[in-house]
RODO-2510 file (C-alpha; in nm, 4 decimals, decimal comma):
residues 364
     n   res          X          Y          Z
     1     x    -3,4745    -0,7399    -0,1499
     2     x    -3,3041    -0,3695    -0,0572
     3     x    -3,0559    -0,3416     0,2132
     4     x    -2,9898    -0,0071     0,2766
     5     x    -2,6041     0,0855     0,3091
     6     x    -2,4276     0,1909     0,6084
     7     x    -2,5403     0,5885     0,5659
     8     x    -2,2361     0,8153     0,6493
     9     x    -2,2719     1,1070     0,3578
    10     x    -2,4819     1,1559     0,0563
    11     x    -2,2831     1,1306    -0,2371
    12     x    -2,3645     0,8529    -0,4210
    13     x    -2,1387     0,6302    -0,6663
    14     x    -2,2336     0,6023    -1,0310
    15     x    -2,5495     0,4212    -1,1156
    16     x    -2,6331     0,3671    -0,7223
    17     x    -3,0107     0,5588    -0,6454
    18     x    -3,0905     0,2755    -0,3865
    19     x    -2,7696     0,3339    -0,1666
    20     x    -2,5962     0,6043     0,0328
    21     x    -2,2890     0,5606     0,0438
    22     x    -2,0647     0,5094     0,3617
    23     x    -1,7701     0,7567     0,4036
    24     x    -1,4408     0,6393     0,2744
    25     x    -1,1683     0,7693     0,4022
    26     x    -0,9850     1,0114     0,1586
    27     x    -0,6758     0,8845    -0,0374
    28     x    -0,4717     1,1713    -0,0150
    29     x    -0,4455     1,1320     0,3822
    30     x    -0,4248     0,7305     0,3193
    31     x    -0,0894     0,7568     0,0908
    32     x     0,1942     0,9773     0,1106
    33     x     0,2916     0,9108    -0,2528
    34     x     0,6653     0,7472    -0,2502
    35     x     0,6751     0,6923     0,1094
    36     x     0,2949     0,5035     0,1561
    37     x     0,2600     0,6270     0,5072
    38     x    -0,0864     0,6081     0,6680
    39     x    -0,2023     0,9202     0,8101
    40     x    -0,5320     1,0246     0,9882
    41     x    -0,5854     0,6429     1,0632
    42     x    -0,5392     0,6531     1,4083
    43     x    -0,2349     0,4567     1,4162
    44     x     0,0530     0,3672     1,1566
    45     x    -0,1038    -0,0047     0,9782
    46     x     0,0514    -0,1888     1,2559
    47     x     0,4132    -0,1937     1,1562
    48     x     0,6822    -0,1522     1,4229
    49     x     0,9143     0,2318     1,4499
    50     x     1,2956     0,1688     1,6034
    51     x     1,4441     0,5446     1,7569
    52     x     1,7982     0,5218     1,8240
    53     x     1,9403     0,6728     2,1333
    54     x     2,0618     0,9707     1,9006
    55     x     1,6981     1,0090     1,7738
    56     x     1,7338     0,9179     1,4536
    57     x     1,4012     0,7153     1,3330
    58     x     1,4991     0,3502     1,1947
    59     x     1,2748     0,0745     1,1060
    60     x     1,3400    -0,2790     1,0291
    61     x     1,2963    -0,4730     0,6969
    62     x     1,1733    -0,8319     0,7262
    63     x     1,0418    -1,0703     0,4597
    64     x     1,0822    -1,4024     0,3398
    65     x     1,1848    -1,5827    -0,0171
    66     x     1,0593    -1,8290    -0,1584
    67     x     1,1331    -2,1101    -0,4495
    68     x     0,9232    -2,0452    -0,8017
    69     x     0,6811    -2,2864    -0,8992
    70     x     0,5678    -2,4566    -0,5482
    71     x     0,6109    -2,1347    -0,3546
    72     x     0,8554    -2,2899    -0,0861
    73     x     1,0738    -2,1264     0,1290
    74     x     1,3944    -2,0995     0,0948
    75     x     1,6574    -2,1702     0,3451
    76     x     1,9916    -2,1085     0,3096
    77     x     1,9690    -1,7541     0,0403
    78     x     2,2323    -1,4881     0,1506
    79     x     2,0236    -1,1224     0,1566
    80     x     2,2559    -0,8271     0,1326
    81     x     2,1094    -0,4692     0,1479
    82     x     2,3565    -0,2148    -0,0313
    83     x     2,2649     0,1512    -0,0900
    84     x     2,1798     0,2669    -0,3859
    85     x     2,5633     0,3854    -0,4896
    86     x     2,6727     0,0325    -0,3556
    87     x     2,7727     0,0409    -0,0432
    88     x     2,7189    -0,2496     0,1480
    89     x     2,4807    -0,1945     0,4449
    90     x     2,4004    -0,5221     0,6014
    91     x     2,3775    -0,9041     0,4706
    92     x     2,1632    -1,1611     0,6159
    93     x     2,1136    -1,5453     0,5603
    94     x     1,7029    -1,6726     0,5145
    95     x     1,6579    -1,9549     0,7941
    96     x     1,4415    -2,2426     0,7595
    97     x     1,1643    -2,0418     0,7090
    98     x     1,3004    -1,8286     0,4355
    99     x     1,2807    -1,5568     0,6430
   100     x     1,5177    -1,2554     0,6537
   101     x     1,5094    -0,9653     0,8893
   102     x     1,7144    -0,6554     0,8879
   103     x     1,6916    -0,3684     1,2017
   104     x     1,7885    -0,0263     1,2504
   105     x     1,8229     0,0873     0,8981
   106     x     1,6871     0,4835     0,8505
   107     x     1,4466     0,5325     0,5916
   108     x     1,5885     0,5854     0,2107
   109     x     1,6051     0,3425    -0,0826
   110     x     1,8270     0,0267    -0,0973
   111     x     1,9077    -0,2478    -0,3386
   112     x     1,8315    -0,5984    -0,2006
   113     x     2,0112    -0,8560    -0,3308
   114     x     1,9196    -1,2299    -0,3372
   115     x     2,1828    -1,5411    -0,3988
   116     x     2,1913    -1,9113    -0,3474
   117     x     2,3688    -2,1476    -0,5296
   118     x     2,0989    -2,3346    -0,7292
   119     x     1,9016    -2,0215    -0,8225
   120     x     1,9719    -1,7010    -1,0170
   121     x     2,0833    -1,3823    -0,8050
   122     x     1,8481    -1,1222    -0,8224
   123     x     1,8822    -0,7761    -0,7532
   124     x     1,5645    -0,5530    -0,6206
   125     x     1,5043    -0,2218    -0,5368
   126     x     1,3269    -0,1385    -0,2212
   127     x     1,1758     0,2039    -0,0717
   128     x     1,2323     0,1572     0,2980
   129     x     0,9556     0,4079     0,4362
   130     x     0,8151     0,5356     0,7783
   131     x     0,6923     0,2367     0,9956
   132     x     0,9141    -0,0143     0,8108
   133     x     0,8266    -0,3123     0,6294
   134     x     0,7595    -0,6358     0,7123
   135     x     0,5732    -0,8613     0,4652
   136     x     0,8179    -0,8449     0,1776
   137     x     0,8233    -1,2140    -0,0883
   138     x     1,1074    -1,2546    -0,3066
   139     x     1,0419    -1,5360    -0,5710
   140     x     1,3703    -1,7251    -0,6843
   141     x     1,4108    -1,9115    -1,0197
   142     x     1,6229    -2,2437    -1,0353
   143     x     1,9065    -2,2568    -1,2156
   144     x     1,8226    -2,4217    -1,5709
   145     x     2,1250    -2,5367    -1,8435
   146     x     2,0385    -2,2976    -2,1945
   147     x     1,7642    -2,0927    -2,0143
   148     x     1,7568    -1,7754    -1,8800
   149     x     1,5167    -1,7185    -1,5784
   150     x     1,2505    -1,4387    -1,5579
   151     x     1,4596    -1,0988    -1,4462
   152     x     1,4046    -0,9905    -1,1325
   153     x     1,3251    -0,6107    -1,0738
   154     x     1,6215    -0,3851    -1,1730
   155     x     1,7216    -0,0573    -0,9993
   156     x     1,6806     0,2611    -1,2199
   157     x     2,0027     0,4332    -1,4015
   158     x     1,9373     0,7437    -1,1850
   159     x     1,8895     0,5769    -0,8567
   160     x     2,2531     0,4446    -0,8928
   161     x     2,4473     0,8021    -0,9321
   162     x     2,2499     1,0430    -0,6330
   163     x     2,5062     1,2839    -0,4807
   164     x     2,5563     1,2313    -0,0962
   165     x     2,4309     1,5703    -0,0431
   166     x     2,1249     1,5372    -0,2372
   167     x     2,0551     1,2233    -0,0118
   168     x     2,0529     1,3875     0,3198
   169     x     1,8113     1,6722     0,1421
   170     x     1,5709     1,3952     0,0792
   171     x     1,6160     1,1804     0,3940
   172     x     1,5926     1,4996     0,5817
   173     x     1,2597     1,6036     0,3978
   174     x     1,1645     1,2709     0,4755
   175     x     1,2125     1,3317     0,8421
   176     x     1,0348     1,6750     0,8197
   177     x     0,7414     1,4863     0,6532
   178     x     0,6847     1,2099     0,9323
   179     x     0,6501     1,5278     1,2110
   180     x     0,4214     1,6635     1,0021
   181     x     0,6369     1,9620     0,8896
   182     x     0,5309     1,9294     0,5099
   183     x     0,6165     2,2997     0,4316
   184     x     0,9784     2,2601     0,5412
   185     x     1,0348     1,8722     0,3586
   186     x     0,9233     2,0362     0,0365
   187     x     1,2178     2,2889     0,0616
   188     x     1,4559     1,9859     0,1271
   189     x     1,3075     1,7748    -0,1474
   190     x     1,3155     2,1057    -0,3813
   191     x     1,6945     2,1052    -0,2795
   192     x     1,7475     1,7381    -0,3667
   193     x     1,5919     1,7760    -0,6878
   194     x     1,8163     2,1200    -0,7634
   195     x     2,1546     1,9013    -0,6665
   196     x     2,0286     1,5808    -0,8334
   197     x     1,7523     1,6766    -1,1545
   198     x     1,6932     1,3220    -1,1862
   199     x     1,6168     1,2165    -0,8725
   200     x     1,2583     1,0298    -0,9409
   201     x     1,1844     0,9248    -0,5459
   202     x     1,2524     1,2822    -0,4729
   203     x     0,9559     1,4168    -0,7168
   204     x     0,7269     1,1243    -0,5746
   205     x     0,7569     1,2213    -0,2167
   206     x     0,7603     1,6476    -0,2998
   207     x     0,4390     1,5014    -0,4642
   208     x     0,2879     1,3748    -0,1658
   209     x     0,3968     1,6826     0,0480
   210     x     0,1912     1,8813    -0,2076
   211     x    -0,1078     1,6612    -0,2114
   212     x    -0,0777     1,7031     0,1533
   213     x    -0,1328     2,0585     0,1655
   214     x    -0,3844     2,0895    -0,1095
   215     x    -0,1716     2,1565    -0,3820
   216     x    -0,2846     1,9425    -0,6771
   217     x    -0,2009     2,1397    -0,9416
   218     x     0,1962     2,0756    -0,8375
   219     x     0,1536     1,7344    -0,7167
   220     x     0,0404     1,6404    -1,0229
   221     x     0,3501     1,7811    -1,2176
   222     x     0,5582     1,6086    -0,9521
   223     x     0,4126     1,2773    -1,0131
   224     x     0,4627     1,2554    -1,3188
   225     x     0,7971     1,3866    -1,3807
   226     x     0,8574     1,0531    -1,1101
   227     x     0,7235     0,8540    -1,3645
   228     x     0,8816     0,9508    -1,6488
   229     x     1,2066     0,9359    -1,4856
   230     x     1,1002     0,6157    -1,3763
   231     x     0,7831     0,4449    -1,4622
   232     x     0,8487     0,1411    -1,1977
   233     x     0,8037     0,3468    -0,9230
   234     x     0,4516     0,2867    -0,7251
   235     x     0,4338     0,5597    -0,5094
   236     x     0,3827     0,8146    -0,7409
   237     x     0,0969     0,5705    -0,9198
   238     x    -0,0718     0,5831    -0,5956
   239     x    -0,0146     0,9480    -0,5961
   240     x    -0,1674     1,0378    -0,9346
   241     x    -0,4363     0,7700    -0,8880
   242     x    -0,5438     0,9634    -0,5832
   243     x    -0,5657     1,2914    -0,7667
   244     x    -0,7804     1,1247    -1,0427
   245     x    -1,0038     1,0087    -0,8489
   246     x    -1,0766     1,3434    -0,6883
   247     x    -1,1024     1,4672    -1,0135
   248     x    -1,4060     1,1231    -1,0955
   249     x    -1,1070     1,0294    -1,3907
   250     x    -1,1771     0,6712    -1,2583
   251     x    -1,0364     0,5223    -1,5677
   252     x    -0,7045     0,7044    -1,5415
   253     x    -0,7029     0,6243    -1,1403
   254     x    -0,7544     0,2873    -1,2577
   255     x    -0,4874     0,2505    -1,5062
   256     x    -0,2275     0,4002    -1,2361
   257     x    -0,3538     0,1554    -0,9397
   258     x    -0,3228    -0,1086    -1,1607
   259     x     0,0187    -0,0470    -1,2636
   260     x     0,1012    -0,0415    -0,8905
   261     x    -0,0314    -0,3347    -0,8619
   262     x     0,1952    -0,4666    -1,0843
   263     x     0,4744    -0,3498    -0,9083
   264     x     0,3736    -0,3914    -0,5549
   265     x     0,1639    -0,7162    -0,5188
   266     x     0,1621    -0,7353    -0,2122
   267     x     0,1061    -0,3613    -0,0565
   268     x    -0,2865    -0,3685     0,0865
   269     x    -0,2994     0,0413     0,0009
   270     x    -0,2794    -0,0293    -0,3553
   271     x    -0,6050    -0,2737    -0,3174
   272     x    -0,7482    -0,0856    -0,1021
   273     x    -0,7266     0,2195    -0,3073
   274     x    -0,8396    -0,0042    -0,5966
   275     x    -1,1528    -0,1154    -0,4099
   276     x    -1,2333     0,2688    -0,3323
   277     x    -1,2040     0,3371    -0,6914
   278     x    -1,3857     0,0475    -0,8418
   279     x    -1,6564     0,1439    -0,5299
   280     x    -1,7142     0,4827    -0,7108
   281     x    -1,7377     0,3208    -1,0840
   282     x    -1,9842     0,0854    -0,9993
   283     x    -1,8259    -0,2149    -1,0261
   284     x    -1,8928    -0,3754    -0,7293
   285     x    -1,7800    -0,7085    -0,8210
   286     x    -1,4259    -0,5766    -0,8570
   287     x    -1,4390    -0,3692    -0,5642
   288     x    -1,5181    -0,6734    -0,3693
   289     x    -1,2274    -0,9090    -0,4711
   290     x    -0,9731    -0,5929    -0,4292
   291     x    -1,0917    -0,4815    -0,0940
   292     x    -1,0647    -0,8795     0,0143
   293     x    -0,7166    -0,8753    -0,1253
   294     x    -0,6683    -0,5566     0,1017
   295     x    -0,8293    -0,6844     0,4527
   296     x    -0,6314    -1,0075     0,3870
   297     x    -0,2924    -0,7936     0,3949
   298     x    -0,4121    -0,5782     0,6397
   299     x    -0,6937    -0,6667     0,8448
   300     x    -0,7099    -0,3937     1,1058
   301     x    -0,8475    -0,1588     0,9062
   302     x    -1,2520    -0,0278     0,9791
   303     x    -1,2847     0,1389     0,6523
   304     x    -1,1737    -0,1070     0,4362
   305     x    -1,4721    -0,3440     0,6176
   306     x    -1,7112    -0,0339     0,6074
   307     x    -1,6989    -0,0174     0,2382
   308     x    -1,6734    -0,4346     0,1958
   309     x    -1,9852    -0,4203     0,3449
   310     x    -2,1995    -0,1862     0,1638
   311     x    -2,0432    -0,3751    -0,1842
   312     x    -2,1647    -0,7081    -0,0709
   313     x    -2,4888    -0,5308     0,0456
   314     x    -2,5004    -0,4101    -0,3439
   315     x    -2,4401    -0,7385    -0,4785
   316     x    -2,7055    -0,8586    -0,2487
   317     x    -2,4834    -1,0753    -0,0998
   318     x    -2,6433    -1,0930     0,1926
   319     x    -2,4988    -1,3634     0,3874
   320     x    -2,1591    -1,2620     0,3347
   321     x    -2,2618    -0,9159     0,4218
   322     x    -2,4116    -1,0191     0,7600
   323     x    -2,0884    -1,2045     0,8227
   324     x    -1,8844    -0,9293     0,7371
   325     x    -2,0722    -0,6854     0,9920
   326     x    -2,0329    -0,9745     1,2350
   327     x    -1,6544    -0,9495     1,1812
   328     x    -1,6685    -0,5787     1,2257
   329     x    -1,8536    -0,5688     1,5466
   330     x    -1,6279    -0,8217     1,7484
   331     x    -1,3134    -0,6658     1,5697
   332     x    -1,3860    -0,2630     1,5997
   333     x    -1,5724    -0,2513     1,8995
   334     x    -1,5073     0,0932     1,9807
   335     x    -1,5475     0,2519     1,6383
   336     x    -1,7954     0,5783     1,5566
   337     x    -2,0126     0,3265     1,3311
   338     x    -2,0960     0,0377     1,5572
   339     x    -2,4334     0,1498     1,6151
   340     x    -2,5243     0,1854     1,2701
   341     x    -2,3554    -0,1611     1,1902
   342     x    -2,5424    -0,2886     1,4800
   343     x    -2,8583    -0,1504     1,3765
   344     x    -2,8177    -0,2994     1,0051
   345     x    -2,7230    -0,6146     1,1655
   346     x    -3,0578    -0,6900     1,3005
   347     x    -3,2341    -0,5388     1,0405
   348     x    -3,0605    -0,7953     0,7913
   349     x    -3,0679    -1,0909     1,0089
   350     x    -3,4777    -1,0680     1,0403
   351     x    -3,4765    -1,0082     0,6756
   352     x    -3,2809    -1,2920     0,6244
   353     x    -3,4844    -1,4935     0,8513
   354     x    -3,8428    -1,3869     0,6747
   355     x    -3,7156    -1,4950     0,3798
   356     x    -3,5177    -1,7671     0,4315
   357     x    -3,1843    -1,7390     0,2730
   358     x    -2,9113    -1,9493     0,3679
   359     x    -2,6247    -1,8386     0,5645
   360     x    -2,2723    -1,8978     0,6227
   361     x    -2,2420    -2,2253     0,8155
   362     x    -2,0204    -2,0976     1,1686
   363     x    -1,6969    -2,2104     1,2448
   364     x    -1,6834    -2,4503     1,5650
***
């Protein structure tokens, strides 16, 4: 049986002839590179903004830690965010919940450091972007006599010797690129790198201003001079993966999202980006279980269910497709494609019913 897709434009993935596609939204307005903001969304992914009384933009960082092996949290773990030139910004002790939570702190990169008596201290390093973030996991490893736990995530030799004034460049271009004044954060981050040659976040996020304004050819030089600087940074993954995907180099957008997957678990752009890119290779299967992984991070998010949709449809998971258009209806009530997901609704429900198949069972 054929289920037509949601129809939204007619360019059709790889190997597809039955399906139009629906219209996902572009990655290069989805990340900003180093910083992963959201833009042309319609909102900012549901994460809270602080503005001090001097107008300065801070954000908080929350998250929690947990034990390795049974995934318990961990009371009790002193949390201590230091720049990255060491200079203590704020410590914080996990309550029974292992939760810590940090406020007011301007966007920038910090080390986060983890301690408690019966595990080993770990040291992280954390890209505190526009919006804040709020669903960071720190794993601990116990303490064991002639072992040496798994290392946690170490902070790059050049992240460790910026000049002040190179700093404010890039928190300033920073600022410039959250009002939307890419032209002028390029000239700070352009500065940054000139005082500081090394400084990999800096390439990332003149990157994204680039990508921004349509600039590909330099974004892509900025990316990956980020990455060899510093291949553990995920922003500039994201940013590359974006540009080859534009360019249909799924493989190599592949390769890059799954590196930031690697190094960000836990960030839904990476999956969702994943899903978009697995979407246009035809593998449908994959696209599935990463755009899952995405709407389970972040749940708010039409597009994501859009394309969800028209990959179960492929699959012919048809059930599962009907309850995912169920989902969409009661959860976007307001959005552009209700109609058609209305419309496909009905049309999939009295196919389901001619033929018989099973559906989901619904929740009391």
């Amino acid at each position: 049986m054929a289920f037509p897709a949601l129809r939204a434009t007619s360019c059709h993935p790889p190997g597809s002839h039955r399906f139009i596609s629906l219209r996902v939204l572009p990655a290069a307005l989805l990340i900003l590179g180093g910083a992963l903001s959201l833009h042309g969304q319609g909102g900012t992914s549901g994460l809270g903004t602080g503005v001090n009384p001097g107008g300065s933009n801070l954000y908080p960082l929350e998250g929690s830690v947990l034990a390795d092996g049974g995934w318990v949290p961990l009371q009790g773990v002193r949390v201590t965010v230091t720049s990255f030139k060491g200079a203590s910004r704020a410590s914080y002790v996990t309550n029974t919940r292992g939760v810590f939570v940090f406020n007011n702190l301007p966007a920038g990169q910090y080390t986060l450091t983890v301690s408690h008596p019966d595990y080993n201290e770990q040291s992280q390093q954390v890209e505190l972007y526009y919006g804040g973030q709020r669903d960071l996991q720190i794993v601990m490893f116990r303490r064991r006599e002639g072992s040496n736990a798994p290392p946690g995530p170490t902070v790059g030799a050049w992240a460790l010797q910026i000049p002040d004034r190179a700093q404010k460049e890039y928190s300033q271009g920073l600022e410039d690129g959250h009002k939307g004044q890419h032209q002028l954060s390029i000239a700070h981050f352009r500065a940054a790198i000139r005082l500081y040659p090394r400084f990999a976040a800096a390439y990332g996020a003149l990157g994204s201003a680039q990508l921004i304004l349509g600039d590909q050819q330099a974004a892509t030089a900025a990316f990956e001079k980020a990455l060899e600087i510093d291949e553990n940074l995920p922003g500039p993954c994201l940013g590359l993966a974006t540009l080859y995907a534009q360019e249909r180099r799924y493989a190599d957008a592949e390769k890059q999202l799954l590196r930031a997957r690697m190094l960000k678990p836990d960030e839904w752009r990476v999956h969702y980006q994943l899903g978009e890119v697995y979407w246009l290779m035809g593998d449908w299967a994959k696209a599935e279980d990463s755009l899952r992984r995405g709407s389970e991070l972040h749940p708010d998010l039409p597009r994501l269910h859009l394309l969800l949709i028209n990959v179960l449809a492929l699959q012919e998971k048809y059930p599962d497709a009907l309850t995912e258009m169920e989902r969409f209806l009661k959860m976007f009530p307001q959005d552009s494609f209700v109609p058609q997901v209305r419309q496909k609704r009905d049309l999939l429900k009295g196919q389901i019913e001619k033929i018989g198949i099973a559906q989901p069972a619904k929740k009391p």
